[in-house]
N, C-alpha and C positions, 0 to 999 in steps of 0.2 A: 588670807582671811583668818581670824581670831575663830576658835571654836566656842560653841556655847554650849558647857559645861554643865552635869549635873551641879555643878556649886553656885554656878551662874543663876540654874533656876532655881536652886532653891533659894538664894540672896531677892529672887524675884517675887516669888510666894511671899517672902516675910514682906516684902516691898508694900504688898498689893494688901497683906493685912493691916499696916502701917497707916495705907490711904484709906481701907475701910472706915477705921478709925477715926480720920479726920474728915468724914464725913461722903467720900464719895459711894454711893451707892449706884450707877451705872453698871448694869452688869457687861453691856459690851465695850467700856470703857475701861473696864477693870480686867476684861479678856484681853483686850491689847495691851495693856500695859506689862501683864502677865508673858506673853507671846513674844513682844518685841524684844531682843535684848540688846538693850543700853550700852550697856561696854562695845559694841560695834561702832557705835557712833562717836567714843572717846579716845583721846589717845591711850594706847596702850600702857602706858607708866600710870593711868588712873584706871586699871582694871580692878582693882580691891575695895574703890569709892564707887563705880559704876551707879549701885543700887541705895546709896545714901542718900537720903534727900533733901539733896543741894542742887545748887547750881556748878557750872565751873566751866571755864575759859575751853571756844574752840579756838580760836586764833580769828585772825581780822576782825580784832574789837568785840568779838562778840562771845555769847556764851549757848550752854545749853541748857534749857530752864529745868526747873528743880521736878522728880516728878509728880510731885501733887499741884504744882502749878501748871504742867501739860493736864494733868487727869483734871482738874477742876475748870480748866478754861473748853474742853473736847466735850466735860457733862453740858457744860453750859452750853452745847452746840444742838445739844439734842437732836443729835445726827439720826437719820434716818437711810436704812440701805440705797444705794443708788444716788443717794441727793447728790449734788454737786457742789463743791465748795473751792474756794478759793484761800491759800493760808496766805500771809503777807511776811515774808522772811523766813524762807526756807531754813537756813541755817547748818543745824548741823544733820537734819535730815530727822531725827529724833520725832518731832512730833507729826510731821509726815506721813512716816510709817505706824504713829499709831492712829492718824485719819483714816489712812487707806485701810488699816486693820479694822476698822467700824465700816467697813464697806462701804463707803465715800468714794466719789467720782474726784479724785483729787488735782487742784490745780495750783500749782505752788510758784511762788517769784522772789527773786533774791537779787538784792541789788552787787556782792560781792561776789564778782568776777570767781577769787580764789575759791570761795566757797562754794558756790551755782557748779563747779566744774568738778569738784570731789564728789560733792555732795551726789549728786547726779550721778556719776560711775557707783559709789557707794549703793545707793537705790538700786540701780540696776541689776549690780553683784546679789543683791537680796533677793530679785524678784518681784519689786513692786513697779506697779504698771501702771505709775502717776506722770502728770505734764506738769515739767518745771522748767522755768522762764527765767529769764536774766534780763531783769529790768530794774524800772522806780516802782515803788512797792506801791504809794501814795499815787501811782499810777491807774493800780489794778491792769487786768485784764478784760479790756471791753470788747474786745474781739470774741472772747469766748463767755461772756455774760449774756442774761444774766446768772446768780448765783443764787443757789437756798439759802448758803450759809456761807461766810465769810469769818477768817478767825485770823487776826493781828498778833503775831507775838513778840512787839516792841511797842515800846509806850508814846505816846502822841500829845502832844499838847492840846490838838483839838480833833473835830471829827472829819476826818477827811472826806469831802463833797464825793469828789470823784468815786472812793469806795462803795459810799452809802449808796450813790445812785446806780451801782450795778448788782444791786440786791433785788431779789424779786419781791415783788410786792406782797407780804406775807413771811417775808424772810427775814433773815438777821444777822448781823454781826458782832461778834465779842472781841472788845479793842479795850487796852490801858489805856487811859487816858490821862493826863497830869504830867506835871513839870519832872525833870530829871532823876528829882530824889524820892518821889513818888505818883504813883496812878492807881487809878480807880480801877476795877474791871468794870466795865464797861457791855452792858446788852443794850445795840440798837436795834429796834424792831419796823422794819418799812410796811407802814399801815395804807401807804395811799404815793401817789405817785409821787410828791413834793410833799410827805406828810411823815414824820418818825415820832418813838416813841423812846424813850431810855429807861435803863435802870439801873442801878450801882451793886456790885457785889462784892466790895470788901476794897482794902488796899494792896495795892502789891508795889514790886520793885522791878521795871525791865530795864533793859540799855534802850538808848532814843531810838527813835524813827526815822531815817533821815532820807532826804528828798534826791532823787538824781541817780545815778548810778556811779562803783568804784571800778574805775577800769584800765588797772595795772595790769 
């Protein structure tokens, strides 16, 4: 295990003023982002970039989002201690650990095999005491719904039935939504048992969604 460095936290502070700036004003979102550190979750030859804010490749297609795109999509979750949430693509565990650090009930699913299986040893070596599933993301987890809060971070062409109806009523999810080269952020809000509400907050860029599970 990589240590985390006085140089580490300080790359972190200037991180966490970087997102002030750009608007995140969460103080407990701004505490995890601060707490967690990133370069654990990256390979090793990008420990200099850890704290830049970008994205970049974990491997099986996928990436780890930028972090003002984790810190802005977790504001938008307006987590509350204990809620229970369900993330959809785990990945490289990255925004995970800053759900669990807002003291979220966290329930995480990842359709890639290779990732569901690092990922997960990963968390554990940390210390965080989330349930993570190896499944179809656009599945959810209905066995253990429903959920406060549900947070997508892959982008969708539509809104996936299945997810929304395992929100409780009162509750909500934040999903990209849009074609490959672009999506919306996305807040749906379950006002009533067959009943939602949306709203758009800006554009972003994920990798797709994709149905099924990889299971090499």
């Amino acid at each position: 295990m990589r240590t985390d460095s006085y140089k580490h936290i300080g790359r972190r502070y200037k991180l966490v003023d970087l997102l002030v700036g750009k608007g995140i004003s969460d103080p407990n979102v701004l505490a995890a982002m601060l707490k967690v550190p990133r370069h654990f979750f990256m390979e090793s030859f990008l420990d200099e970039s850890a704290y830049l804010d970008k994205a970049f490749p974990i491997g099986s297609g996928q990436t780890i989002s930028q972090p003002y795109t984790v810190a802005f999509q977790t504001q938008l979750l307006g987590l509350k201690k204990g809620e229970k949430v369900l993330e959809v693509g785990t990945g490289s565990g990255y925004q995970t650990a800053i759900l669990a650090e807002c003291k979220a009930k966290v329930f995480s699913i990842e359709r890639q095999r290779e990732l569901y299986h690092k990922t997960r040893v990963l968390l554990g070596e940390l210390g965080y005491k989330v349930y993570l599933h190896f499944g179809d993301g656009y599945a959810g987890l209905p066995t253990f719904g429903p959920f406060d809060k549900i947070l997508v971070t892959a982008g969708s062409e539509d809104l996936p039935d299945d997810l929304m109806h395992q929100l409780k009523i009162g509750g909500w999810m934040v999903i990209p939504v849009g074609d490959s080269q672009n999506q919306v952020m996305t807040k749906i809000v379950r006002v009533g048992e067959n009943s939602f509400e949306s709203m758009g907050f800006g554009d972003f860029v994920f990798v797709p969604m994709l149905k099924g599970t990889e299971n090499k």
